[in-house]
Every structure is written in structure tokens, then in C-alpha cells.
C-alpha positions in Angstrom: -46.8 -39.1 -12.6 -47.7 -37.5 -9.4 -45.8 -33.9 -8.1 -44.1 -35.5 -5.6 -42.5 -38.9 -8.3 -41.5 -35.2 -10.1 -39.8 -33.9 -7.3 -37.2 -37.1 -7.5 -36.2 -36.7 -10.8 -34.9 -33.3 -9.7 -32.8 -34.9 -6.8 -29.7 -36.1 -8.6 -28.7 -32.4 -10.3 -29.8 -30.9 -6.4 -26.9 -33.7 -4.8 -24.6 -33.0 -7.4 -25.1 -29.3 -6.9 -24.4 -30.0 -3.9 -21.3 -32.0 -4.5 -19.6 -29.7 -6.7 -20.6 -27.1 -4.2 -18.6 -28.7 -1.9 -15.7 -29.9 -3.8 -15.2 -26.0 -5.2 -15.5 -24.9 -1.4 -12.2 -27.3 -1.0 -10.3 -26.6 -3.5 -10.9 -22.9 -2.7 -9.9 -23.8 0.6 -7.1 -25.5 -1.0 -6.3 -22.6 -3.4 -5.9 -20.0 0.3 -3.3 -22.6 1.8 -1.1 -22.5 -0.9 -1.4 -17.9 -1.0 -0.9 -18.2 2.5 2.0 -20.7 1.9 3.9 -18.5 -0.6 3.3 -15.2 2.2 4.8 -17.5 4.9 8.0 -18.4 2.7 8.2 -14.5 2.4 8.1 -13.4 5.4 10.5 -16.6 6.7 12.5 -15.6 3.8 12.9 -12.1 5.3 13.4 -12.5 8.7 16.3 -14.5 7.8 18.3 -11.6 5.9 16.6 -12.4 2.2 14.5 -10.3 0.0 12.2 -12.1 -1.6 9.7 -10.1 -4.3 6.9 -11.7 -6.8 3.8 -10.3 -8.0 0.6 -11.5 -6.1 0.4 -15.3 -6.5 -2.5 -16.0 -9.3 -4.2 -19.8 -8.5 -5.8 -21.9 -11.5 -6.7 -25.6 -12.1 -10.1 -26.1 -10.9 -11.3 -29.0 -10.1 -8.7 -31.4 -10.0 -5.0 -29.5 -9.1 -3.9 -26.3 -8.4 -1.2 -23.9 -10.3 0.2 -21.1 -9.1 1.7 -18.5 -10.9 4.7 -16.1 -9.9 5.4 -13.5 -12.0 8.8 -11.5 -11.7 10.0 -13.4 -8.8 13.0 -12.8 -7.1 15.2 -13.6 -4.3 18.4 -11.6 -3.3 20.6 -12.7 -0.4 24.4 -11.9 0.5 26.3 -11.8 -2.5 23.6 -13.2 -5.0 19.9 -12.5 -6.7 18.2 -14.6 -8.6 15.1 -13.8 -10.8 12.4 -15.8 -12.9 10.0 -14.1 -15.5 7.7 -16.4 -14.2 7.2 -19.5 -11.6 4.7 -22.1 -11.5 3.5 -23.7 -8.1 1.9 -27.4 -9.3 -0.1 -29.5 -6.3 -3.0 -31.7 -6.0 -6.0 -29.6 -4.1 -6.1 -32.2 -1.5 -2.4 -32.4 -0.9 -1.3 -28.8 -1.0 1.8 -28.7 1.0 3.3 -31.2 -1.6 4.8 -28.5 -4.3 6.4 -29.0 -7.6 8.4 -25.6 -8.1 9.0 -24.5 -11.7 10.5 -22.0 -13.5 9.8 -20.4 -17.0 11.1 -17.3 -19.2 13.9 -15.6 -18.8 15.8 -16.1 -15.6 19.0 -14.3 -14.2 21.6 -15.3 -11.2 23.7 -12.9 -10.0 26.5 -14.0 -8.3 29.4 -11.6 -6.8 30.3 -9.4 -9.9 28.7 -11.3 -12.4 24.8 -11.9 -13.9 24.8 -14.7 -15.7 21.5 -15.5 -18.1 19.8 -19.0 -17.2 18.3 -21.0 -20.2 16.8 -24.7 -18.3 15.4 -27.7 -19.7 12.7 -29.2 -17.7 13.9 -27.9 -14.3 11.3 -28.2 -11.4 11.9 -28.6 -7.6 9.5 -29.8 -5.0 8.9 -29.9 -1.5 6.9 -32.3 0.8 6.6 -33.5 4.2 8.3 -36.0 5.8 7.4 -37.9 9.2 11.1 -39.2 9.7 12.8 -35.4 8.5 9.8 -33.2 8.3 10.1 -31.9 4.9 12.1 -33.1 2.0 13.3 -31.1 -1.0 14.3 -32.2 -4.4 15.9 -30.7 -7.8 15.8 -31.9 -10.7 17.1 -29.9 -14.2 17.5 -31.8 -17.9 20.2 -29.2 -19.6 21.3 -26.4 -17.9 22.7 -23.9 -20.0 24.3 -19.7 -18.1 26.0 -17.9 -20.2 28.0 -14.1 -19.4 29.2 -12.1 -21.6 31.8 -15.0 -23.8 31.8 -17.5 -20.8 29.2 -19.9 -21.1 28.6 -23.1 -18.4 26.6 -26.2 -19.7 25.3 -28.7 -17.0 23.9 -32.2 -19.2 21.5 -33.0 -16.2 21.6 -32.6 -12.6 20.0 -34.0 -9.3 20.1 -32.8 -5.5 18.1 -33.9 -2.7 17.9 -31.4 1.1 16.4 -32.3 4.2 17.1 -31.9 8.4 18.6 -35.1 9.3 16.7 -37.6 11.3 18.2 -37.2 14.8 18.8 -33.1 14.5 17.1 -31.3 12.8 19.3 -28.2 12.6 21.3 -30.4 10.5 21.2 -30.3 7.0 21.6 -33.7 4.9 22.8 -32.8 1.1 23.5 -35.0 -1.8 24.0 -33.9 -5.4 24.8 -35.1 -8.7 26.1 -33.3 -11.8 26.7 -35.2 -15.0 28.1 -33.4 -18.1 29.5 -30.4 -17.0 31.2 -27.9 -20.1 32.8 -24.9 -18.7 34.4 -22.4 -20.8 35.2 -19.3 -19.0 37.7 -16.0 -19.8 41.0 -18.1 -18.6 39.8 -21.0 -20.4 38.2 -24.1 -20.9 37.8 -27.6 -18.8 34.9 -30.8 -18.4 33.3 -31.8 -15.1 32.3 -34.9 -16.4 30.6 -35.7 -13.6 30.2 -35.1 -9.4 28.8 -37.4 -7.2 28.7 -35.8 -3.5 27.3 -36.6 0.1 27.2 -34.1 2.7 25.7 -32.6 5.6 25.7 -28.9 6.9 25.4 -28.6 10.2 24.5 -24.8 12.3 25.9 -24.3 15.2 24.8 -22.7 18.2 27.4 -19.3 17.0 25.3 -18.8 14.3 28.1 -20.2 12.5 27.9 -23.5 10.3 30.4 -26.5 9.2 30.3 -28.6 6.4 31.2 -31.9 6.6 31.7 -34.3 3.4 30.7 -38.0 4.0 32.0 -38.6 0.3 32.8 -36.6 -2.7 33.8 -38.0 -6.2 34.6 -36.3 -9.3 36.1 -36.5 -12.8 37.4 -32.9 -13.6 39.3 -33.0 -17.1 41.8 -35.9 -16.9 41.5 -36.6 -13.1 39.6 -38.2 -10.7 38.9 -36.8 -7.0 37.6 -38.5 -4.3 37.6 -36.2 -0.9 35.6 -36.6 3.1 36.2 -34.5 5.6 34.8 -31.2 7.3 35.6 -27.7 6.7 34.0 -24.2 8.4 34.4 -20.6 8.0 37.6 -18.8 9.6 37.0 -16.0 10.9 37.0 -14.1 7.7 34.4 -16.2 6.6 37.0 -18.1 4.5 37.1 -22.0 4.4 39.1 -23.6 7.4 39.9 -27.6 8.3 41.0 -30.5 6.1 40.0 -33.3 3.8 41.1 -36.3 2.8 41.9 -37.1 -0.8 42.6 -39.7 -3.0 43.6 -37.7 -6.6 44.1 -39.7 -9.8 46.6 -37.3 -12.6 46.1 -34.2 -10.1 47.7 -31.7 -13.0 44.3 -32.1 -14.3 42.6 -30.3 -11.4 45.1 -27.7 -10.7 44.6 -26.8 -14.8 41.2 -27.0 -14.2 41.9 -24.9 -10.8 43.6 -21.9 -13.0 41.1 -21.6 -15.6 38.5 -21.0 -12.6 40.6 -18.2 -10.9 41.6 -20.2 -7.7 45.0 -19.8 -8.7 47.1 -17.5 -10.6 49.4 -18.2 -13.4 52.1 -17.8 -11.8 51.0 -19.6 -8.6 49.5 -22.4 -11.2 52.8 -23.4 -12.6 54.2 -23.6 -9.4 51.6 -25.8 -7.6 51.5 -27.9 -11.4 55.7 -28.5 -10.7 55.0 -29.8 -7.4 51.8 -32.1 -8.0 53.8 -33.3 -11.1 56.7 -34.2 -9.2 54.8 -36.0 -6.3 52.7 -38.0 -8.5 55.6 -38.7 -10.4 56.4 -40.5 -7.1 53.4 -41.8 -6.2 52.3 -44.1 -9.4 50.0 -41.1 -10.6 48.3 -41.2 -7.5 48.1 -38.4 -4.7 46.9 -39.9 -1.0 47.2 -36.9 0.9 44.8 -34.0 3.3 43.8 -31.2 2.0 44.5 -28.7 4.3 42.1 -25.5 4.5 44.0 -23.0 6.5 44.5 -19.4 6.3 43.0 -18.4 3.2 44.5 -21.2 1.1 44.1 -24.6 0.0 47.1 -27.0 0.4 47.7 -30.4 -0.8 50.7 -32.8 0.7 51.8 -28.7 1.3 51.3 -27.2 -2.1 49.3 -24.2 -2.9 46.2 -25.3 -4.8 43.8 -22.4 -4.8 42.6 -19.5 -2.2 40.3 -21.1 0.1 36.4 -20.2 -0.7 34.0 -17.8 1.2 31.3 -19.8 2.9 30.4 -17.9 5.2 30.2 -14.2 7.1 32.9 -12.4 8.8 32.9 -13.2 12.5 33.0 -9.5 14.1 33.7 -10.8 17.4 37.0 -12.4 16.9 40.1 -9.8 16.7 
């Protein structure tokens, strides 16, 4: 065999040096688009009001996938943190703006005056682009378990899908699904057996934003909701409009109401008289708004609850 028939046994390993060369130079390139993709969400994060912490995001899965790896993440807003021991960012090298979001350890929410502990069972969320909406994001959870203190919420499995709607962006299309909700909290205990809801949140050129409910169906204890309509933040930042509602045994929900602090006792058995006595009239069936207005919620004209917070204080109303 001559030198030069030697030389050409050595050309396959030199193109697959080569290759792999390459391939590693991509998936490094890869590897610096998802960094710079976490440090982008970050500073976003911040310049809209939210502090958003992790430790420096650690890359793995050479040569086929990338994982990221968050440790002591957190992300605190108005009124709530949340935290994760760790977080895993999952995504093909080649397709690294498509991320599967989990999260693993110990996790805490904090929400108003209370951290609950979060135990989840294959929970993952992930983001991707969209031609028609730009991005799309979807969560998925198996059981959900947060307890505090003696109060302890159970979610069987649940499913919600975000993304700007086709024809405005600054509009927010929202659907969700929660099956198998156990609540037990210090007033009590009641079942959200499931919730089945379509809506879209839409932000306004005041910096403000409404929500408006395409369709909403639930089975809280013994009855069955079904609500559309719009509501938006008063000026205290408190819920304001109206819904329609179709409510099947409605003493169900303003139990279920009490034992969630929307209503007092005393307020409870007031607004349970009144529901009883219109149902009563009704077949068992209440077809009626629900009227938003002035901090409280009102159905056919009876207090069911304070209205929510969901939003800011507008400073520049009286």
C-alpha cells in the first residue's frame, strides 16, 4: 500500500472530526441562546415591576438536547413570590426557543399573608412560537397538592393554555381547566369538582386591563355555574361590571363562598335566605347578572361575596 492509499484510510475519523466539531460548535451556539434567553426574561421581567432571582443558568445535554438548570429561582410581584429549589429548561439544540419549563424540590407561593408549601406531580410548562399568535404557552400539572399551616388545597390535574390573540396582540386569550379540586381551609371544607373556563384579558391604553369571560362552567359542591361576561378594576383596583349566570342549587356556592372568606357568617346566612328563597321560585335554578359594583358581588341583588382585587389602585381618579 502506497503513502498516499494510507492517507485515505485516515479521511473518515478527519470528516467526522470535523462533523462533531461542527455539531458541538451548534449546540454551543445553541447552549448561549437559551443563557441569553433566561437574561432577557430577567431583565423583561424587571422592567415590568417583578424581581426575578436564580443562580447562573447551568446548560447540559450534549449532543442531542439541552437542559438548563435553575437553582433557587424566584419571582416576586405585587402581592405574591414564588420560589423553586430548582428549575429545569428542556429544548432540542436546534429548536431552542421551544421550552419545556419544569420545576423540582421544594417550592413556596406566597400569596397576600400566607406561604403556602407546593408539592407537584409532573408539572412542566412550555413556550413556543407561533406564526398566527407569536408565542404560545401551556401548563400542564398531574396532582397538585399546597398546604399552610392546617389548610391544605388538592388540585387532581389541571391544564391552561396563554397566548396574544390573532388580531391584537395586546390581548390576551386564556383557557383553563381544573379537575378535582379538594379544599379544606380554616372556615371549612368544599369540592371544585371541576372548572372549565374561556377568557381573554385585554390591556388597555390606561395601563389598566379588563377581563372578559367567553364562557365559564363549574361544579362547586352541590352546584353548577355557568357565567360570560366582562369585569375590570374600579378604581380601588376592586372588580367592577357584570356577568351573566345560569346557577343550578346556588346555596352550594354561597357555602362554598363562606368557607373561602368572601362572605362573613353573618353576611352568609343572609345571602343563603335569599338565594334559598329565589330558587325556591325558580325550579332550583337562578337566571340572573351578577353584578360587580362597589366592592361587592351581587346576584338578582343579594350580597354574595366582596368583589376581588385584580388590579392596582388608580391614583388619578378622586
Amino acid at each position: 500500500m502506497t503513502r498516499v492509499n494510507r492517507r485515505y484510510l485516515y479521511a473518515p475519523f478527519l470528516i467526522a472530526a470535523i462533523l462533531c466539531a461542527i455539531w458541538y460548535s451548534i449546540w454551543l451556539y445553541a447552549a448561549g441562546l437559551m443563557r441569553q434567553g433566561v437574561a432577557d426574561f430577567i431583565r423583561n421581567e424587571a422592567e415590568a415591576g417583578y424581581e426575578v432571582k436564580s443562580s447562573p443558568v447551568k446548560v447540559s445535554g450534549f449532543p442531542f438536547f439541552l437542559r438548563g438548570k435553575l437553582s433557587d429561582a424566584s419571582i416576586r410581584g405585587d402581592g405574591f413570590s414564588y420560589s423553586a429549589k430548582q428549575i429545569f429548561l428542556d429544548a432540542l439544540f436546534y429548536q431552542p426557543d421551544r421550552l419545556i419549563i419544569s420545576p423540582s424540590g421544594a417550592q413556596t407561593l406566597h400569596l397576600g399573608n400566607k406561604e403556602w408549601l407546593l408539592t407537584t406531580t409532573d408539572a412542566r410548562a412550555s413556550i413556543e412560537r407561533d406564526k398566527a399568535r407569536q408565542w404560545i404557552a401551556k401548563l400542564q400539572t398531574g396532582r397538585v397538592e399546597a398546604t399552610h399551616d392546617n389548610e391544605r388545597i388538592v388540585l387532581a390535574n389541571s391544564l391552561a393554555n396563554i397566548a396574544p390573540d390573532e388580531r391584537d396582540p395586546a390581548t390576551l386569550d386564556i383557557s383553563l381547566r381544573i379537575v378535582g379540586g379538594r379544599i379544606a381551609l380554616e372556615r371549612g371544607d368544599f369540592v371544585v369538582d371541576r372548572l372549565d373556563a374561556s377568557a381573554s384579558l385585554v390591556h388597555e391604553e390606561n395601563d389598566r386591563s379588563s377581563l372578559t369571560i367567553q364562557g365559564a362552567q363549574a361544579s362547586v359542591d352541590d352546584a353548577n355555574i355557568a357565567i360570560k361576561g366582562e369585569v375590570r378594576p374600579d378604581a380601588a383596583g376592586r372588580a367592577e361590571g357584570a356577568l351573566d349566570a345560569v346557577i343550578e342549587r346556588p346555596t352550594g356556592l354561597v357555602s362554598a363562598l363562606e368557607k373561602a372568606g368572601a362572605l362573613t357568617p353573618r353576611d352568609a346566612r343572609t345571602a343563603n335566605a335569599g338565594v334559598a328563597l329565589l330558587s325556591a321560585a325558580t325550579g332550583g335554578v337562578i337566571k340572573a347578572p351578577i353584578i360587580f359594583k362597589n366592592g361587592e358581588v351581587k346576584l338578582a341583588g343579594i350580597k354574595i361575596a366582596k368583589a376581588p382585587k385584580i388590579g392596582g389602585a388608580n391614583n388619578d381618579q378622586p
